[in-house]
C-alpha positions in Angstrom: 29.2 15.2 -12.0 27.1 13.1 -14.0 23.3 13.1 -12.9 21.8 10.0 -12.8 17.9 9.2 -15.0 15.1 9.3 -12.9 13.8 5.6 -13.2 10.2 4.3 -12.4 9.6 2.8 -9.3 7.5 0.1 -9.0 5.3 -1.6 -5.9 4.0 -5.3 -6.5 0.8 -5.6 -4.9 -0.1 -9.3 -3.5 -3.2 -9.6 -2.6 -3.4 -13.6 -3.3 -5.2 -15.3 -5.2 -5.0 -11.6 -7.3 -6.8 -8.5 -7.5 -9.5 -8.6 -9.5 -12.5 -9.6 -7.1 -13.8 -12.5 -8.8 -9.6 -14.0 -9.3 -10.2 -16.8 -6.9 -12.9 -18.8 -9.1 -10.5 -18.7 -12.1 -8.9 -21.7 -13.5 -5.2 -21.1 -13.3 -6.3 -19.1 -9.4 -4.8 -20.5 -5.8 -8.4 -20.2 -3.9 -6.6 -21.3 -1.0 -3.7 -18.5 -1.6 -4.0 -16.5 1.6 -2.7 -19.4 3.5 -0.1 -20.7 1.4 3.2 -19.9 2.3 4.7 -21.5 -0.7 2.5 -19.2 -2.7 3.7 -16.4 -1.4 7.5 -17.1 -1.6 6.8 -17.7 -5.1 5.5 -14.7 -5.7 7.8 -12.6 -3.3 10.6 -14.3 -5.6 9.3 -14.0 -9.2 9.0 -10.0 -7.9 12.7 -9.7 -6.6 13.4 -11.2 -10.4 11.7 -8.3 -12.0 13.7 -6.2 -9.7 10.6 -4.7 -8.6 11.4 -2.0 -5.6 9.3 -3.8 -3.1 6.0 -5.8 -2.0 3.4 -4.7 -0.9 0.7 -6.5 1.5 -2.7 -4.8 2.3 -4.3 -5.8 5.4 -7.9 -5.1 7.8 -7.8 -6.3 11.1 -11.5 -8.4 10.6 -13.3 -9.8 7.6 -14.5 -6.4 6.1 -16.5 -7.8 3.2 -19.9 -5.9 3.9 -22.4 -9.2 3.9 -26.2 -9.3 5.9 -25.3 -13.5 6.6 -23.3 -16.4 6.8 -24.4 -17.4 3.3 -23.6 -14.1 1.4 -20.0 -14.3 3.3 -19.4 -17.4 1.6 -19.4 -16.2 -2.0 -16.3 -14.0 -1.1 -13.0 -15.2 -2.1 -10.6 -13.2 1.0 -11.8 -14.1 4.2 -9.2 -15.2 5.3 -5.7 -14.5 5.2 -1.8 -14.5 7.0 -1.1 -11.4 9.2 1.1 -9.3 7.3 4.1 -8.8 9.7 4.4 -12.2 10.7 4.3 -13.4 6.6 6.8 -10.8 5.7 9.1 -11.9 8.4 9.1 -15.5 7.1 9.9 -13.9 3.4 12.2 -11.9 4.4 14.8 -15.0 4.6 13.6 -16.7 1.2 14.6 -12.7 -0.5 17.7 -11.1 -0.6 16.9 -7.3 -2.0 13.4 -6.8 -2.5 11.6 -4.6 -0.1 8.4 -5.7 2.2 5.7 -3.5 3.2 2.7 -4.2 4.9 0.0 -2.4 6.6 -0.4 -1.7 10.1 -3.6 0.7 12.1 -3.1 3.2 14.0 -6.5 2.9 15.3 -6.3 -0.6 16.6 -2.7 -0.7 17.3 -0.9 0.7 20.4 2.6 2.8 19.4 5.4 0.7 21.0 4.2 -2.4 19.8 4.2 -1.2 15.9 7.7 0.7 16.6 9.0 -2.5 17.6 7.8 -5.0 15.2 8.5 -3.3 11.9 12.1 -2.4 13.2 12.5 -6.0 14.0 11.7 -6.7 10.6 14.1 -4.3 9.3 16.6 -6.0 11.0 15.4 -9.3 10.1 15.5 -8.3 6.0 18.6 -6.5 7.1 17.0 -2.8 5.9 14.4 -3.9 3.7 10.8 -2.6 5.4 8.1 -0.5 4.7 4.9 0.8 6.9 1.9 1.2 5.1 0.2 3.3 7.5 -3.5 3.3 7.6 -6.5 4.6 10.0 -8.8 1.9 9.6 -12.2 2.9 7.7 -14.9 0.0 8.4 -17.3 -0.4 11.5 -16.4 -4.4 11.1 -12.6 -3.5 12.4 -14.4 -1.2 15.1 -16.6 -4.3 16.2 -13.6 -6.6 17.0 -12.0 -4.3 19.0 -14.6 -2.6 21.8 -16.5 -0.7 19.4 -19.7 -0.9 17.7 -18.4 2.2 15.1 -15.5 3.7 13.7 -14.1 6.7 15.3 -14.8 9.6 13.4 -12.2 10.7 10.2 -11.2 13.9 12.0 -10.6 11.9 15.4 -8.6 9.0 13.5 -6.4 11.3 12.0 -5.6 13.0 15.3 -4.7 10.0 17.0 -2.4 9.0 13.8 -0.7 12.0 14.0 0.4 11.4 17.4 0.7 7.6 17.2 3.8 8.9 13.9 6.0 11.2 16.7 5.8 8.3 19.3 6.4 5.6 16.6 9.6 7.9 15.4 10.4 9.0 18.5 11.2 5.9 20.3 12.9 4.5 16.3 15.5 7.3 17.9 16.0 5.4 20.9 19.2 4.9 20.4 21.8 5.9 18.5 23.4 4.5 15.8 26.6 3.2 17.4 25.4 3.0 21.0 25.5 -0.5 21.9 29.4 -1.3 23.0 29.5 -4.8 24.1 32.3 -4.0 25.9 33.2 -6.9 28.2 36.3 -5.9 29.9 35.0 -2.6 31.0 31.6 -4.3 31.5 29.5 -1.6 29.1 27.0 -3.2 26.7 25.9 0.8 25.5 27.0 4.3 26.0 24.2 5.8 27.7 25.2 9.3 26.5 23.5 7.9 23.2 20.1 6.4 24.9 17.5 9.0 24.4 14.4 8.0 26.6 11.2 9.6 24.7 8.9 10.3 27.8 5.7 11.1 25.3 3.0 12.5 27.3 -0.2 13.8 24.6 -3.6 13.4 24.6 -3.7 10.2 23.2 -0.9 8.0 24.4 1.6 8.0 27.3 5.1 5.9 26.6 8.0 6.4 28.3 10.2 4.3 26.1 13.2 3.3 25.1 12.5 1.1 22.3 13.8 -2.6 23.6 15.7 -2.9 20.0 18.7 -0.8 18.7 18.1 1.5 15.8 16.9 -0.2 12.5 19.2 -0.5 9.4 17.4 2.2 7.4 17.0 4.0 10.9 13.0 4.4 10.4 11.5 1.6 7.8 9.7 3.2 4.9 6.6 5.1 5.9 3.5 5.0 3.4 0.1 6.3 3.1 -2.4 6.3 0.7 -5.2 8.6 2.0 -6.1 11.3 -0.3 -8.4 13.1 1.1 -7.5 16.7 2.6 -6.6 15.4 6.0 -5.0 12.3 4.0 -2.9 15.0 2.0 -1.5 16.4 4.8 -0.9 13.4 6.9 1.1 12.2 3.5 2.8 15.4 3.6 4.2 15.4 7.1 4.9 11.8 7.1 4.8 9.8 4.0 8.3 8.9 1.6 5.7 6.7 -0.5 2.3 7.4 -1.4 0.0 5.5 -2.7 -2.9 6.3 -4.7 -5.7 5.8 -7.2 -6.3 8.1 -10.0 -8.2 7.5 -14.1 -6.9 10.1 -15.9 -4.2 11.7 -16.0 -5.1 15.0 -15.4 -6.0 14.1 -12.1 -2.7 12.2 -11.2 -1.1 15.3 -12.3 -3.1 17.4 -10.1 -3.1 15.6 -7.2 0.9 15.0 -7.5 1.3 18.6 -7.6 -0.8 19.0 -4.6 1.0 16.7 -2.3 4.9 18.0 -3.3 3.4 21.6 -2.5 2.0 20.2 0.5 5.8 18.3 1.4 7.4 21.7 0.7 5.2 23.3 2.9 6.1 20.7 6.1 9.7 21.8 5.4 10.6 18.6 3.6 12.1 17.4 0.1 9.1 16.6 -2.8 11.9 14.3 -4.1 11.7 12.4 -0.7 8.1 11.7 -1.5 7.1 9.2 -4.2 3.9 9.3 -5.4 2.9 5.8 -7.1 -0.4 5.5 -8.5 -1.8 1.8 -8.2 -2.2 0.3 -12.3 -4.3 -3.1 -12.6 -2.5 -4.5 -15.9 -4.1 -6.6 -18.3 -1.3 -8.1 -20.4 -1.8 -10.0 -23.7 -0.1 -10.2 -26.7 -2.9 -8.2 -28.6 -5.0 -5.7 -27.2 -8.3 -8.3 -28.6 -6.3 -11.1 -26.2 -6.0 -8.7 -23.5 -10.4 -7.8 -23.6 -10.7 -11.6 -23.8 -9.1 -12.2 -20.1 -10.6 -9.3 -18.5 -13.8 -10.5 -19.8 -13.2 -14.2 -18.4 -12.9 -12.6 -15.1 -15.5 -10.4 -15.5 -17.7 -13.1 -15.9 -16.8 -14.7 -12.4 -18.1 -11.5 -10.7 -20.6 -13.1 -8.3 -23.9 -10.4 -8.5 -23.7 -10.7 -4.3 -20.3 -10.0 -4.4 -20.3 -6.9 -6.9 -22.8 -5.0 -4.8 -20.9 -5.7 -1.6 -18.1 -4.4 -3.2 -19.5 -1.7 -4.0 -21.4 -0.8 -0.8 -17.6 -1.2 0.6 -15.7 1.2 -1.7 -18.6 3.8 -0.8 -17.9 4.1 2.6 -20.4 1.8 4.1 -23.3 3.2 1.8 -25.7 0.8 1.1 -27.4 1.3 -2.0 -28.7 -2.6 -2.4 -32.5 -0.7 -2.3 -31.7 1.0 -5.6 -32.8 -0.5 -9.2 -29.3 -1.8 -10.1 -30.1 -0.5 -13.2 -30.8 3.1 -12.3 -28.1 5.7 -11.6 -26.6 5.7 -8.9 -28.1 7.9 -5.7 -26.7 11.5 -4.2 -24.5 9.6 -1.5 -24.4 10.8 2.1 -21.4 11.4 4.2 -19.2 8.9 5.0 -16.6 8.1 7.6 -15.4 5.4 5.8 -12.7 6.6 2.8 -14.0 10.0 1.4 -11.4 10.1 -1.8 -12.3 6.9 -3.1 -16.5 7.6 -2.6 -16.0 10.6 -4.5 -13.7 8.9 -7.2 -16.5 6.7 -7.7 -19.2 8.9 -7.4 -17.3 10.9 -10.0 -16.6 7.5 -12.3 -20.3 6.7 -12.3 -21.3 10.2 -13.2 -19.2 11.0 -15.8 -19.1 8.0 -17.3 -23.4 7.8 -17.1 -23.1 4.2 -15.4 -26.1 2.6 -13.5 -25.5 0.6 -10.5 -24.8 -2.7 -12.1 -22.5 -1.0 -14.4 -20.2 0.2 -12.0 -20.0 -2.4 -9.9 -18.7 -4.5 -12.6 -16.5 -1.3 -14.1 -14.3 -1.2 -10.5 -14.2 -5.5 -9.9 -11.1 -5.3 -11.7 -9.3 -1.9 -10.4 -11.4 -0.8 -7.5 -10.9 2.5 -8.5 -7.4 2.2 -9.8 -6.6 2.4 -13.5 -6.9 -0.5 -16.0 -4.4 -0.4 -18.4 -5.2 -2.9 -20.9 -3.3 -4.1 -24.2 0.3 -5.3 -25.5 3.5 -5.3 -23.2 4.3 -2.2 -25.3 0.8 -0.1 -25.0 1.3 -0.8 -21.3 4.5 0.4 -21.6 3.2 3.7 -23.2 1.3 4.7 -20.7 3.2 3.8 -17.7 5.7 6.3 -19.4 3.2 8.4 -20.4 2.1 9.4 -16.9 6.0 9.0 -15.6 7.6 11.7 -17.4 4.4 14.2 -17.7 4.6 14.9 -13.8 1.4 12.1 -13.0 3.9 9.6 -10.8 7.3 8.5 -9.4 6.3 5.2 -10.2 3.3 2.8 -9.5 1.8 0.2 -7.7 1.1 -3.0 -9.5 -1.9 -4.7 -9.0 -2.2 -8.2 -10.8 -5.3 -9.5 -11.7 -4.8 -13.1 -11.3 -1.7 -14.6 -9.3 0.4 -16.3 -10.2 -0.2 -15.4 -13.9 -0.2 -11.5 -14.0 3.0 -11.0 -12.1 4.5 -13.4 -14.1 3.4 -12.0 -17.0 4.4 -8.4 -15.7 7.8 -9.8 -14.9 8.3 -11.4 -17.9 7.1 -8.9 -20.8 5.9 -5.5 -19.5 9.5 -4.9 -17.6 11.8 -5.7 -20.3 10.1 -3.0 -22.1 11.1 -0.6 -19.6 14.2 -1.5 -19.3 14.8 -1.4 -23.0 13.6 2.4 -22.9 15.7 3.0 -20.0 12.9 3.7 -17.6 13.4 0.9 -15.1 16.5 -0.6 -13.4 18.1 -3.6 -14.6 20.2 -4.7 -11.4 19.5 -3.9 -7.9 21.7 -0.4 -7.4 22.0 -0.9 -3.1 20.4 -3.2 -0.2 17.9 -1.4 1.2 14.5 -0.5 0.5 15.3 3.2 1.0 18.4 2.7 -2.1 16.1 1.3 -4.4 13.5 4.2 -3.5 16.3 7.2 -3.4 15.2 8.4 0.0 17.6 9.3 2.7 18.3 7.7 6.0 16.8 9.9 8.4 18.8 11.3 10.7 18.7 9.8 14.2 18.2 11.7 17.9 22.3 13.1 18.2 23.5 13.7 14.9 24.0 17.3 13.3 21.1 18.6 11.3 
């Protein structure tokens, strides 16, 4: 039997009017993105072209810019935005074979209603849906729902951990061919294939059954992208994607051997797990053309905005009283996300970078890697990290929408395709066929 080439998989990450933090003051920029449908079914589209694997829509459940008033709010550019679920459904009709991922809390969510929302989308793209699954990490989320703080990391993770064996359990509901619609013999299901979950922990009670019939993929895509040590674990139980943010390679490598361990360990298949490192991509048609738009959207970086940023990406650490010129301080604990305070803390150390300096240095990537250059440098190191054991694939972050992705689409991808790294058609329907992931098994089928 011939084997088949392990191929790259690839995330597009919309976050309108484009990653870089300063994207919505730039010429070519939607400012008014976020609320654009049009936009986004552009952009949804011009994906689904590139044959990319799926979208991918972050989400916080508040604004969660850190800002001490009105005025400082305003110099923000994503305050507002569509809820993700409710977008993705709308998209899902304007696509035929991309997938759509989005990012639901498990903090701020109750079990049954997340169950049965992203399987209603999966039915809706007819087996196309991923579940970003986060814990929420900012007292501003906390304050719009009864809370003047976060819950503690330990105490998230406990709760998401349970919130994951309801959510599954009642996806099992029923099984796969238990609805009948018999009408002479007045059946609509067998009911020796409705499994009623009865959950009864320490964080939710839900009787169940889920009020929808087993999704097309039988569970949508689950994703993470914590990497701390409680993050690593909760990946490795759970996650078939997982995102994640890493500058050197060395590191990608490590951490991607510490997470397959880790799946092993749960009694799963690494190759069900796809680690995809998030790349911000510069594209020009010399590396010098390249510099020159990254340094037009450096230059939009509003001073407020940078240090908000950064105070954000630290875990709620303010460090406004510092000369932005000095280094930055020994950082306290955090409840907010540990990995991505120490990959900073670790940036701005290594790298000797005051304040200022790295609040400008993570604008662009936030902590995830800049590659920079020619459609075939970007090439190289995508590759680079793909076959030395760093990633399955990677998450795609364009700058500036519409222009990155288009320029992705357009230049970076037939490069890959010409070195046989990426697909060139569509190979099945589903999210979980472009991904190579299984169909879990449902509640009455053979192990």
């Amino acid at each position: 039997m011939k084997t088949q080439r392990r191929m790259i998989r690839l995330g597009a990450f919309l976050v309108a009017p484009g990653y870089h933090i300063g994207a919505w003051r730039h010429p070519h920029a939607h400012a008014d993105g976020g609320l654009d449908f049009g936009h986004y079914r552009d952009l949804v589209q011009t994906a689904e072209r590139g044959k990319f694997d799926m979208v991918f829509l972050s989400d916080g459940l508040g604004v969660r810019t850190p800002y001490r008033d009105e005025e400082e709010l305003s110099h923000w550019g994503r305050s507002v935005q569509f809820e993700p679920l409710t977008l993705l459904s709308a998209l899902a009709v304007s696509t035929e074979r991309i997938g759509l991922a989005a990012t639901a809390s498990t903090t701020y969510h109750e079990p049954f209603n997340i169950a049965r929302q992203f399987a209603s989308l999966d039915h809706l793209s007819a087996g196309r849906s991923g579940w970003n699954v986060v814990t929420s990490v900012t007292d501003a989320e906390a304050r719009n729902f009864n809370r003047q703080t976060q819950l503690d990391h330990a105490s998230r993770y406990h709760r998401a951990r349970e919130f994951m064996e309801v959510v599954t359990g009642l996806w099992d509901s029923w099984e796969d061919d238990a609805f009948l619609y018999d009408k002479e013999a007045g059946r609509f299901f067998d009911p020796d294939k409705l499994h009623i979950l009865k959950h009864q922990g320490q964080h939710f009670s839900v009787h169940g059954p889920l009020n929808l019939s087993r999704a097309p993929q039988g569970h949508p895509v689950i994703i993470q992208a914590g990497a701390s040590a409680d993050g690593q674990d909760f990946a490795a139980q759970w996650a078939e994607v997982v995102f994640t943010a890493h500058q050197r390679l060395d590191q990608a490598q490590a951490f991607y051997r510490s997470v397959k361990e880790q799946v092993v360990e749960h009694g799963r298949d690494p190759e069900q797990v796809k680690i995809m490192p998030g790349v911000f991509p510069v594209i020009g048609r010399t590396r010098a053309e390249a510099e020159d738009k990254y340094a037009v959207l450096q230059d939009l970086v509003d001073p407020v905005v940078g240090l908000g940023l950064l105070t954000w990406l630290l875990g709620d650490v303010d460090v406004s009283g510092y000369p932005l010129d000095g280094p930055l301080p020994e950082l306290p604990t955090t409840e907010g996300s540990i990995s991505r305070q120490q990959l900073l803390y670790e940036k701005a150390r290594s790298e000797g970078l005051t304040i200022r300096e790295l609040y400008h240095s993570v604008s662009g990537g936030r902590g995830h890697r800049i590659v920079m250059g020619t459609p075939e440098s970007i090439a190289d190191e995508l590759e680079e990290w793909f076959v030395n054991g760093g990633a399955d694939g990677f998450n795609v972050m364009p700058p500036l929408l519409p222009d990155g992705l288009d320029e992705f689409v357009g230049l970076v991808i037939p490069e890959l395709q010409r070195r046989g790294l990426f697909r060139t058609e569509y190979e099945g329907t589903t999210l979980r066929e472009h991904l190579g992931l299984n169909r879990p098994r449902g509640a009455g089928q053979r192990p």
